[in-house]
PQR file of N, CA, C, O and H, with PARSE charges and radii, in Angstrom:
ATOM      1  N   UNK A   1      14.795  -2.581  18.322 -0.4000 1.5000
ATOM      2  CA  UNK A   1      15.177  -3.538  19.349 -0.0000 2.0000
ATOM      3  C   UNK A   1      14.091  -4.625  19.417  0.5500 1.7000
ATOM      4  O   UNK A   1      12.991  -4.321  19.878 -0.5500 1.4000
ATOM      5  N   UNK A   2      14.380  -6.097  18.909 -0.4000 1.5000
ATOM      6  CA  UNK A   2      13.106  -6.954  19.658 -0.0000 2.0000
ATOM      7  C   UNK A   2      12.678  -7.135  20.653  0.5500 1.7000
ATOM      8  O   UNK A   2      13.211  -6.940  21.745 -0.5500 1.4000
ATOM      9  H   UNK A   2      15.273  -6.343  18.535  0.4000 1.0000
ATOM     10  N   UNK A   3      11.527  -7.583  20.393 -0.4000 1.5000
ATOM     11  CA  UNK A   3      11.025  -7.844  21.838 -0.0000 2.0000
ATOM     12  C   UNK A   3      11.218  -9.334  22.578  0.5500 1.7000
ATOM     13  O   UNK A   3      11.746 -10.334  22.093 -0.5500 1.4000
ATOM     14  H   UNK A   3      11.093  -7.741  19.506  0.4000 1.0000
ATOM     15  N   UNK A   4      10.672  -9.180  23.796 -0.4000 1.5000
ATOM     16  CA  UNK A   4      11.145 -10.105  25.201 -0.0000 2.0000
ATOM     17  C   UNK A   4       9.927 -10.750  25.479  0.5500 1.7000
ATOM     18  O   UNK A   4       8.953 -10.035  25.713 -0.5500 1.4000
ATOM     19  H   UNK A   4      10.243  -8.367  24.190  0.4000 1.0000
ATOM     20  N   UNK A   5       9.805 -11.980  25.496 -0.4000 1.5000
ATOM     21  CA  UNK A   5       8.803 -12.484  26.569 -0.0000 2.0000
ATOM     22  C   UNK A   5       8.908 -12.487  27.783  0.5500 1.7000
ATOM     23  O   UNK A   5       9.784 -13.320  28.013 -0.5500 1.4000
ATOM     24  H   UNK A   5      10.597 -12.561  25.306  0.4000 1.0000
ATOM     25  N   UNK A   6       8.474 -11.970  28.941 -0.4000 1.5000
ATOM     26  CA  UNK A   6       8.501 -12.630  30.152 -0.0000 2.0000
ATOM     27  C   UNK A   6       7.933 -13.693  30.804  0.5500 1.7000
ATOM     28  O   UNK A   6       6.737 -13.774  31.082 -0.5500 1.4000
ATOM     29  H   UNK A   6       7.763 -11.293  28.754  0.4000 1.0000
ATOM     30  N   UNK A   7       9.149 -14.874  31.163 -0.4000 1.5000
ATOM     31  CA  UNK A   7       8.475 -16.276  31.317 -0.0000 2.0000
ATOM     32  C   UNK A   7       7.582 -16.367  32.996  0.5500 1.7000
ATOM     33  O   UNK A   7       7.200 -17.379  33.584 -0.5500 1.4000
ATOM     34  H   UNK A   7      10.121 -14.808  30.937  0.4000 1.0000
ATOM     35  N   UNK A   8       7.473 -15.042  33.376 -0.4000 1.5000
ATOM     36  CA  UNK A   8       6.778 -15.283  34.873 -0.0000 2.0000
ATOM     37  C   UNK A   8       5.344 -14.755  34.363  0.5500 1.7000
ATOM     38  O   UNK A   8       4.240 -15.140  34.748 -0.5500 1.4000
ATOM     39  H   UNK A   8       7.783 -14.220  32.898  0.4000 1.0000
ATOM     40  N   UNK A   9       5.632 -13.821  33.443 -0.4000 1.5000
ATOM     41  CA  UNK A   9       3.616 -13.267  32.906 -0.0000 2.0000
ATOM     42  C   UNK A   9       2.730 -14.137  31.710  0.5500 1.7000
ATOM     43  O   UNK A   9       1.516 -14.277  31.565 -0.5500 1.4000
ATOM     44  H   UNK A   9       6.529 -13.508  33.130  0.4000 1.0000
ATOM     45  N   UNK A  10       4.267 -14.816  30.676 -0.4000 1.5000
ATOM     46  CA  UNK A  10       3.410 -15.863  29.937 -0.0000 2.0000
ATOM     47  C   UNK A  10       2.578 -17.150  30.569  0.5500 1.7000
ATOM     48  O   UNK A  10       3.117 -17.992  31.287 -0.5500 1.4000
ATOM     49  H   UNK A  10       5.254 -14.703  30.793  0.4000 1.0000
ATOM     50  N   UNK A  11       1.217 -17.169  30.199 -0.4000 1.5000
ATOM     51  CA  UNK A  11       0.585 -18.569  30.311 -0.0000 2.0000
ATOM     52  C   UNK A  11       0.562 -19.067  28.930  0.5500 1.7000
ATOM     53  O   UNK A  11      -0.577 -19.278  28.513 -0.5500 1.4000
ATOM     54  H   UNK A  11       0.780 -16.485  29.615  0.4000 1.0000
ATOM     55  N   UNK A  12       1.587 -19.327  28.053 -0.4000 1.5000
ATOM     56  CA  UNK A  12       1.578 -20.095  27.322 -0.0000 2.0000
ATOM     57  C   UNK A  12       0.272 -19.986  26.160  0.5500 1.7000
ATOM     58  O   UNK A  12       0.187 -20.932  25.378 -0.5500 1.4000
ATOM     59  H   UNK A  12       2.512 -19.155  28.392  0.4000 1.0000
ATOM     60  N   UNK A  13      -0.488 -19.140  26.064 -0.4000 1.5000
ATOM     61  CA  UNK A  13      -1.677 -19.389  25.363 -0.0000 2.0000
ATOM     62  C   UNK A  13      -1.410 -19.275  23.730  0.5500 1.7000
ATOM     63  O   UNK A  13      -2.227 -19.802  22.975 -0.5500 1.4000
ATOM     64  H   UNK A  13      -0.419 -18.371  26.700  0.4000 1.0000
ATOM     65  N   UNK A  14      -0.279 -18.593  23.204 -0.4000 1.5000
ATOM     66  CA  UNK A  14      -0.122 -18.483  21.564 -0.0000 2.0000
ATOM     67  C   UNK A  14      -0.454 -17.662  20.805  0.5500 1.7000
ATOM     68  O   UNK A  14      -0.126 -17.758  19.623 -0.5500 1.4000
ATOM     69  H   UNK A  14       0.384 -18.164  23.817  0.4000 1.0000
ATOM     70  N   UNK A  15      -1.145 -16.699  21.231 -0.4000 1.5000
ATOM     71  CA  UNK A  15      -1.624 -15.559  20.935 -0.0000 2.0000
ATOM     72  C   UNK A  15      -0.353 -14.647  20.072  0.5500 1.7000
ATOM     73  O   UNK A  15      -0.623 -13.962  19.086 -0.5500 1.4000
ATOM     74  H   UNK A  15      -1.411 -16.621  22.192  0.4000 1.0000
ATOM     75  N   UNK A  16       0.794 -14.755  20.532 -0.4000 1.5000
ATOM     76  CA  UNK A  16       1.714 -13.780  20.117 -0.0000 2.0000
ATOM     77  C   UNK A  16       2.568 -14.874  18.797  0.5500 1.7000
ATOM     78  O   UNK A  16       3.067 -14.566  17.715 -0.5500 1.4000
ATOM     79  H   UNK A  16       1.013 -15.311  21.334  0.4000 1.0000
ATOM     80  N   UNK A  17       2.473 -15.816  19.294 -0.4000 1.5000
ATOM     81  CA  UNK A  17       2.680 -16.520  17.892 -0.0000 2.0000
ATOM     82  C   UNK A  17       1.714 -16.553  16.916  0.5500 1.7000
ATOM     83  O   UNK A  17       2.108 -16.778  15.771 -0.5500 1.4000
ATOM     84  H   UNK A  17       2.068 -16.067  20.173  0.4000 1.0000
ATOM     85  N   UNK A  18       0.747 -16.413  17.068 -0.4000 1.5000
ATOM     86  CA  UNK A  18      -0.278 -16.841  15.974 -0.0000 2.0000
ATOM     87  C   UNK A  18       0.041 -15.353  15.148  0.5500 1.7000
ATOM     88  O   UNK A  18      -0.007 -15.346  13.918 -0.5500 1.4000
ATOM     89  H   UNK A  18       0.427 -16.230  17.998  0.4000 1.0000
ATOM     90  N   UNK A  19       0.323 -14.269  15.809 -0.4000 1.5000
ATOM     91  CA  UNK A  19       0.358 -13.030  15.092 -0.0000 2.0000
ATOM     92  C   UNK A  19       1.333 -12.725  14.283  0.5500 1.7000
ATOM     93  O   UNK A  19       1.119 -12.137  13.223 -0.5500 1.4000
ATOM     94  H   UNK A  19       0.362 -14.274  16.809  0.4000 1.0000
ATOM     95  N   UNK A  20       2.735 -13.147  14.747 -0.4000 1.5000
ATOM     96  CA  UNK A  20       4.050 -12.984  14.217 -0.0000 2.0000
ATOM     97  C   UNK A  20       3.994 -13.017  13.051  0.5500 1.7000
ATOM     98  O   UNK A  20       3.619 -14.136  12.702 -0.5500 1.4000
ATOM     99  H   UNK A  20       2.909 -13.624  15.608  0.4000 1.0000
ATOM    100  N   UNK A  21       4.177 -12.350  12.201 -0.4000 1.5000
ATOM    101  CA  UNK A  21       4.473 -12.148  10.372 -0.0000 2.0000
ATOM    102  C   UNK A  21       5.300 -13.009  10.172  0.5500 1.7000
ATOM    103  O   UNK A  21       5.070 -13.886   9.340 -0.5500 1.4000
ATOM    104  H   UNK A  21       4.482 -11.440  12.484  0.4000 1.0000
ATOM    105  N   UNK A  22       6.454 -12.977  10.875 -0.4000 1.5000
ATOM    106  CA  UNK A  22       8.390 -13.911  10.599 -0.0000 2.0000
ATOM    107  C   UNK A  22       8.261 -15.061  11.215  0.5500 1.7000
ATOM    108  O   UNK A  22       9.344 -15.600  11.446 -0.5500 1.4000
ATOM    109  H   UNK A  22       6.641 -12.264  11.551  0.4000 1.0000
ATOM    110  N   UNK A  23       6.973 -15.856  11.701 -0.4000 1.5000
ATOM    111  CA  UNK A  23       6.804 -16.952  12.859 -0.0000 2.0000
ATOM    112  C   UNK A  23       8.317 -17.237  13.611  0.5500 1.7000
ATOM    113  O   UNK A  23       8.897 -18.322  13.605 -0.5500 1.4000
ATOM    114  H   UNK A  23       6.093 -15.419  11.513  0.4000 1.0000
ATOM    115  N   UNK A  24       8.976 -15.535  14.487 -0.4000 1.5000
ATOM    116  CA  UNK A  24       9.882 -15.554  15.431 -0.0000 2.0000
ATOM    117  C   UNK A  24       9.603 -16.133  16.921  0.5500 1.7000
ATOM    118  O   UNK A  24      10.343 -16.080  17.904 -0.5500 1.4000
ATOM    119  H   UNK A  24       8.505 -14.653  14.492  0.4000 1.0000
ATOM    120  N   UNK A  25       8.417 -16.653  16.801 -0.4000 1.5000
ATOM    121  CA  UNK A  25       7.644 -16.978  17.967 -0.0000 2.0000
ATOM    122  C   UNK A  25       7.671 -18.172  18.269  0.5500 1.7000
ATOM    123  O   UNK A  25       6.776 -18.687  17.600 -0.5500 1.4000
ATOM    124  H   UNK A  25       7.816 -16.696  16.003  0.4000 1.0000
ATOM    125  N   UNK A  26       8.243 -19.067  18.982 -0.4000 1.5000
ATOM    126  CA  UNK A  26       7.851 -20.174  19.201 -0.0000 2.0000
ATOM    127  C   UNK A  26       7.737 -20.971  20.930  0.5500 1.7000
ATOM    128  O   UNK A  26       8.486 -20.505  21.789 -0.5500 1.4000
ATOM    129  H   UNK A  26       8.970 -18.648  19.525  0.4000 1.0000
ATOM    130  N   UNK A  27       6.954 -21.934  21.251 -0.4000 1.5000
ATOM    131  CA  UNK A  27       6.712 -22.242  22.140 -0.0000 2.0000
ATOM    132  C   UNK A  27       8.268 -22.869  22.702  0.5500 1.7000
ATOM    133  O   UNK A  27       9.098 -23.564  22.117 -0.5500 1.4000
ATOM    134  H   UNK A  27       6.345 -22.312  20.553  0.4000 1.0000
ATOM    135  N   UNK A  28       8.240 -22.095  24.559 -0.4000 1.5000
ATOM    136  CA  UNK A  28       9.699 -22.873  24.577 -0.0000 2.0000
ATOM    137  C   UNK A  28       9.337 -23.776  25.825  0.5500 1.7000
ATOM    138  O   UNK A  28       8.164 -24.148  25.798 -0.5500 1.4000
ATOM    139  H   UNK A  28       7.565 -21.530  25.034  0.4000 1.0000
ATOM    140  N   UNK A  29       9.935 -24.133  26.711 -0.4000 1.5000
ATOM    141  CA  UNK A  29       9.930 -25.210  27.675 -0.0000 2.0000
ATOM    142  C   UNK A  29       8.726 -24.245  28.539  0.5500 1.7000
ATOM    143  O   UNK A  29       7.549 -24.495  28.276 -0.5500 1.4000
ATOM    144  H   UNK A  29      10.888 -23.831  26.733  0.4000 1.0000
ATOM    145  N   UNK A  30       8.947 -23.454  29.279 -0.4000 1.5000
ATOM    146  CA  UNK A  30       7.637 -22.906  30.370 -0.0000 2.0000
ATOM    147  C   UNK A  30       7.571 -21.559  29.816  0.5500 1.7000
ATOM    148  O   UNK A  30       7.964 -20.728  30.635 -0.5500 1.4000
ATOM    149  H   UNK A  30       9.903 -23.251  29.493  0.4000 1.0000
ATOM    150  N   UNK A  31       7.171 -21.018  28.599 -0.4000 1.5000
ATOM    151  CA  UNK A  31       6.891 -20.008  28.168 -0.0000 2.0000
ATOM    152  C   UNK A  31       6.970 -19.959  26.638  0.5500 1.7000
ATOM    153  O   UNK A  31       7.031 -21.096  26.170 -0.5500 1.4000
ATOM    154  H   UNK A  31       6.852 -21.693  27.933  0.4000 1.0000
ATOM    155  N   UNK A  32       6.989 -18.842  25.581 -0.4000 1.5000
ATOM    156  CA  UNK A  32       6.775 -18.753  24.479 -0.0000 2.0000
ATOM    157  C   UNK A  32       8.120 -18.186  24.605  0.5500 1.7000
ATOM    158  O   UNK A  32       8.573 -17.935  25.721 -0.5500 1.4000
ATOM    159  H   UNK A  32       6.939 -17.918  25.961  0.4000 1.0000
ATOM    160  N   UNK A  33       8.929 -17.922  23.309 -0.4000 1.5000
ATOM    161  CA  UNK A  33      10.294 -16.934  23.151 -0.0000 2.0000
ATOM    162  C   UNK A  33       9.950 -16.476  21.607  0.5500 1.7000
ATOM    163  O   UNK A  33       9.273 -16.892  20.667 -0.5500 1.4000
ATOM    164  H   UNK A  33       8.561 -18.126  22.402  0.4000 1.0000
ATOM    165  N   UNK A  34      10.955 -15.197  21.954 -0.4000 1.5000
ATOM    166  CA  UNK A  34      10.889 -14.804  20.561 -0.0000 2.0000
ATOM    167  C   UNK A  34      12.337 -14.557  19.689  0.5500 1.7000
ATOM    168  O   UNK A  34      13.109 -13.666  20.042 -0.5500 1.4000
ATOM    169  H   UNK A  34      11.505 -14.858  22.718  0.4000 1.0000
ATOM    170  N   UNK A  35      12.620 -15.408  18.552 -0.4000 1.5000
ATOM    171  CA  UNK A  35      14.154 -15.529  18.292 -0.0000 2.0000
ATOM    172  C   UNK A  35      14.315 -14.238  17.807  0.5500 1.7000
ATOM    173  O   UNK A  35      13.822 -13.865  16.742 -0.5500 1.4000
ATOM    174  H   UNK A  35      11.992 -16.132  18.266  0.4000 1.0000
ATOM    175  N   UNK A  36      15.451 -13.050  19.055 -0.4000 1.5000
ATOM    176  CA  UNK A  36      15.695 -12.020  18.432 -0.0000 2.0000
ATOM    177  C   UNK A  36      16.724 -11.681  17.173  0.5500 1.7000
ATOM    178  O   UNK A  36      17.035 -10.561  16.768 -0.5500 1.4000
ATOM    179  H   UNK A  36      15.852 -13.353  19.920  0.4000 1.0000
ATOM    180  N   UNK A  37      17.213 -13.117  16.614 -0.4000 1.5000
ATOM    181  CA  UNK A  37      17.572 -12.637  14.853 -0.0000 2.0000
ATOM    182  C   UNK A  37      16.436 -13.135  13.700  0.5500 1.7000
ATOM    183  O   UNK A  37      16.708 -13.468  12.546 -0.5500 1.4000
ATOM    184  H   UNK A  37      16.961 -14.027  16.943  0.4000 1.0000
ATOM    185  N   UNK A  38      15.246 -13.103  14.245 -0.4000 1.5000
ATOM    186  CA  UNK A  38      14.410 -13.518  13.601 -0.0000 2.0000
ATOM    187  C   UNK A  38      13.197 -12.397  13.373  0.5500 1.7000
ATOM    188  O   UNK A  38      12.509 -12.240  12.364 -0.5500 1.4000
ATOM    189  H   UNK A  38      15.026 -12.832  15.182  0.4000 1.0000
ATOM    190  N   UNK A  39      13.155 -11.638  14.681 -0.4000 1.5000
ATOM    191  CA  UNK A  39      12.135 -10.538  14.852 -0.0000 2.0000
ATOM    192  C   UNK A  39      12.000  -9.164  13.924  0.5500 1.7000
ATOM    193  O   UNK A  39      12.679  -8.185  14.236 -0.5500 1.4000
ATOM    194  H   UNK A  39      13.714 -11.765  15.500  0.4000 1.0000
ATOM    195  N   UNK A  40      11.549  -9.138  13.342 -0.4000 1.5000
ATOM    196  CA  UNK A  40      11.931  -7.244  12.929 -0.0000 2.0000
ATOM    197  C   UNK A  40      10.900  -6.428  13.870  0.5500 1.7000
ATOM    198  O   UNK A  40      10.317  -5.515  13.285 -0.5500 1.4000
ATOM    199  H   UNK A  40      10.998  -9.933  13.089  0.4000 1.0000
ATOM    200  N   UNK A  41      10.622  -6.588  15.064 -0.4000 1.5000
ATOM    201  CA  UNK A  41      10.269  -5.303  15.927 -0.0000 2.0000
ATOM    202  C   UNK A  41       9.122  -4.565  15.492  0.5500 1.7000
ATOM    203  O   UNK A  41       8.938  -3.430  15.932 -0.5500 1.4000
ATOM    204  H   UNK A  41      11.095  -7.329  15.540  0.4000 1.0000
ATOM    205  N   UNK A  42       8.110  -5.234  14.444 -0.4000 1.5000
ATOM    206  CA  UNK A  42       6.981  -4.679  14.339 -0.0000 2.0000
ATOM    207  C   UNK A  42       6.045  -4.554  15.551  0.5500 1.7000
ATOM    208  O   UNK A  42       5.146  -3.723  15.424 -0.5500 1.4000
ATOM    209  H   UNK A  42       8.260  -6.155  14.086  0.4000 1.0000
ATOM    210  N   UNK A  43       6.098  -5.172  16.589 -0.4000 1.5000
ATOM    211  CA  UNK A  43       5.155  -4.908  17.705 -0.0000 2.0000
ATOM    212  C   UNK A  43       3.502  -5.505  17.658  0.5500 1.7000
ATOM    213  O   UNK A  43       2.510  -5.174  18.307 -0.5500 1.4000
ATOM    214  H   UNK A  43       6.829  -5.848  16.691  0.4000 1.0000
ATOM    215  N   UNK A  44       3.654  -6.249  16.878 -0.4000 1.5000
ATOM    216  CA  UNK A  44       2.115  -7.235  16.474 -0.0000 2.0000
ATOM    217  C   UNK A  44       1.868  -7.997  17.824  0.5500 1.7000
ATOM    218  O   UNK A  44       0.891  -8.105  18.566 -0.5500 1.4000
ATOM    219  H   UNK A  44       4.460  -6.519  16.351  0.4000 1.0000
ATOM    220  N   UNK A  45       3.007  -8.427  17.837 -0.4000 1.5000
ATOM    221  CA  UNK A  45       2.704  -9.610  19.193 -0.0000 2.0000
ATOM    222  C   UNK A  45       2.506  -8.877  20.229  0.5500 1.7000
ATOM    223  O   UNK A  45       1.655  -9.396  20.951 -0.5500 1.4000
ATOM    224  H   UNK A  45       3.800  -8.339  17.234  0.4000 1.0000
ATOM    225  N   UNK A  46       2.864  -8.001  20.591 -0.4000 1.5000
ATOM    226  CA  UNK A  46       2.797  -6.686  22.209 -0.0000 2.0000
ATOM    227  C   UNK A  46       0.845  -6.948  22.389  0.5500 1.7000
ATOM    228  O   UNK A  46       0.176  -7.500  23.263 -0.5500 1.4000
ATOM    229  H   UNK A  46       3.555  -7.579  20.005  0.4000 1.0000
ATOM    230  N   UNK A  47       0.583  -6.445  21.465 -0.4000 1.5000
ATOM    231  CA  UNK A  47      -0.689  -6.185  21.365 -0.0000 2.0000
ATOM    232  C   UNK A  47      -1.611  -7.151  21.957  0.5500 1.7000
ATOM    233  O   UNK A  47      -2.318  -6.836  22.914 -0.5500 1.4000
ATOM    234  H   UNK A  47       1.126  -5.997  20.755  0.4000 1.0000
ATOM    235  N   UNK A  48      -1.636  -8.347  21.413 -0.4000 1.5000
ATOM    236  CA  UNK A  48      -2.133  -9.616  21.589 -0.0000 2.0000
ATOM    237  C   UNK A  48      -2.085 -10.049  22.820  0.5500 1.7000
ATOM    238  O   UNK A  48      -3.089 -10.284  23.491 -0.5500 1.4000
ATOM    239  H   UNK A  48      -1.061  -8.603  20.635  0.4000 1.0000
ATOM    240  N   UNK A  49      -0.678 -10.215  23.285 -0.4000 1.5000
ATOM    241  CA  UNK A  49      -0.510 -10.920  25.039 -0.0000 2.0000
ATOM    242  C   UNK A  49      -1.861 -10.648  26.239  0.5500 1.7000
ATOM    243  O   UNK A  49      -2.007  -9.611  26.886 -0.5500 1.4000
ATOM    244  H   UNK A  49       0.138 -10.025  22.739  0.4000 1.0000
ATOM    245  N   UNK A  50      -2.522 -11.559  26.290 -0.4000 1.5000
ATOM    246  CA  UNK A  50      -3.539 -10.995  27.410 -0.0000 2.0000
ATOM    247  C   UNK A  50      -2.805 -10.731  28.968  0.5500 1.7000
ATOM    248  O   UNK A  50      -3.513 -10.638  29.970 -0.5500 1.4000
ATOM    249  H   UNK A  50      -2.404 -12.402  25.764  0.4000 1.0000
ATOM    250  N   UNK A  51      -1.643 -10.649  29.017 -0.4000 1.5000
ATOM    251  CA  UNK A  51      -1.393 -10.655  30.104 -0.0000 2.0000
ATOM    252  C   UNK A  51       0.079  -9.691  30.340  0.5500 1.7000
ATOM    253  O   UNK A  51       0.698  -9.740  31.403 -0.5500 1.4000
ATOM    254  H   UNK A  51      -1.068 -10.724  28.202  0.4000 1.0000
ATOM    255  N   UNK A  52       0.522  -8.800  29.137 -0.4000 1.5000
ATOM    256  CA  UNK A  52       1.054  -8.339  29.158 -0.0000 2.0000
ATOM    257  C   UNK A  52       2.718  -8.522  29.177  0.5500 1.7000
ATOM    258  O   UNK A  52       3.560  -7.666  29.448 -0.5500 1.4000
ATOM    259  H   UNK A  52       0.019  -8.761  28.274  0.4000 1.0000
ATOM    260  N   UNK A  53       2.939 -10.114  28.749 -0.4000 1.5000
ATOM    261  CA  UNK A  53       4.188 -10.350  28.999 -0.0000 2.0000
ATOM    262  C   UNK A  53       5.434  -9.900  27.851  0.5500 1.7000
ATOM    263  O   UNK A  53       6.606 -10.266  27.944 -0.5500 1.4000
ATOM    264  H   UNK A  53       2.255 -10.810  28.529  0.4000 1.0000
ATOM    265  N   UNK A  54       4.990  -9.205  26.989 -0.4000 1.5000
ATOM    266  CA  UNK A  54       6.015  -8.917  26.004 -0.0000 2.0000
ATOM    267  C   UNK A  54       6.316  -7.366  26.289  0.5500 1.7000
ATOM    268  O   UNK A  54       5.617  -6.600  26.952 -0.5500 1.4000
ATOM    269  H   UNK A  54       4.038  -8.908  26.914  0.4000 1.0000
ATOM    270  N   UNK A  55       7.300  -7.137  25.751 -0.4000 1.5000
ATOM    271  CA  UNK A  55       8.306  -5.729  26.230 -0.0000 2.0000
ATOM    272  C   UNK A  55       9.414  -5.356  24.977  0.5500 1.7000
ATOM    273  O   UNK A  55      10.088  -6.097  24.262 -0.5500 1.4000
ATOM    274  H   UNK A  55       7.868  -7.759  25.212  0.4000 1.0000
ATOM    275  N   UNK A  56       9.326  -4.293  25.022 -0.4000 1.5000
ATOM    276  CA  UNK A  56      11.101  -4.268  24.089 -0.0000 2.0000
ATOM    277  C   UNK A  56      12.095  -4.729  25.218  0.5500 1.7000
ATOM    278  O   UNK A  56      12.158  -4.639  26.444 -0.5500 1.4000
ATOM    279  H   UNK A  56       8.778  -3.691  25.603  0.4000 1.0000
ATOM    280  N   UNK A  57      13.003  -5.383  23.974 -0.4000 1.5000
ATOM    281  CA  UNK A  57      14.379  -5.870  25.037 -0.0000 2.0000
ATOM    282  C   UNK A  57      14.853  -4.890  25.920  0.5500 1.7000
ATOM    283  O   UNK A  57      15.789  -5.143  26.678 -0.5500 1.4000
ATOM    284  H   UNK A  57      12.952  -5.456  22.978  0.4000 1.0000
TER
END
């Protein structure tokens, strides 16, 4: 299952993009998203978030 950003815990910093293998990551209007037909669910980006905003869907 991919994962979710949450746009109330992202501050935008890039961290979870810079990690992405598939660059599924991209900056969106007030948060980062992650295109879930783009993701394969390795969990790289989870790690990174200083603030905890990524989740499985």
């Amino acid at each position: 299952m991919p994962r979710i950003i949450n746009p109330e815990l992202c501050v935008s910093c890039g961290s979870c993009a810079d990690v992405c293998p598939v660059s599924a990551i991209s900056a969106g209007d007030a948060a980062y998203q992650i295109n879930a037909d783009e993701c394969i669910d390795c969990g790289a980006c989870e790690g990174t978030c200083p603030n905890g905003a990524i989740s499985e869907a």
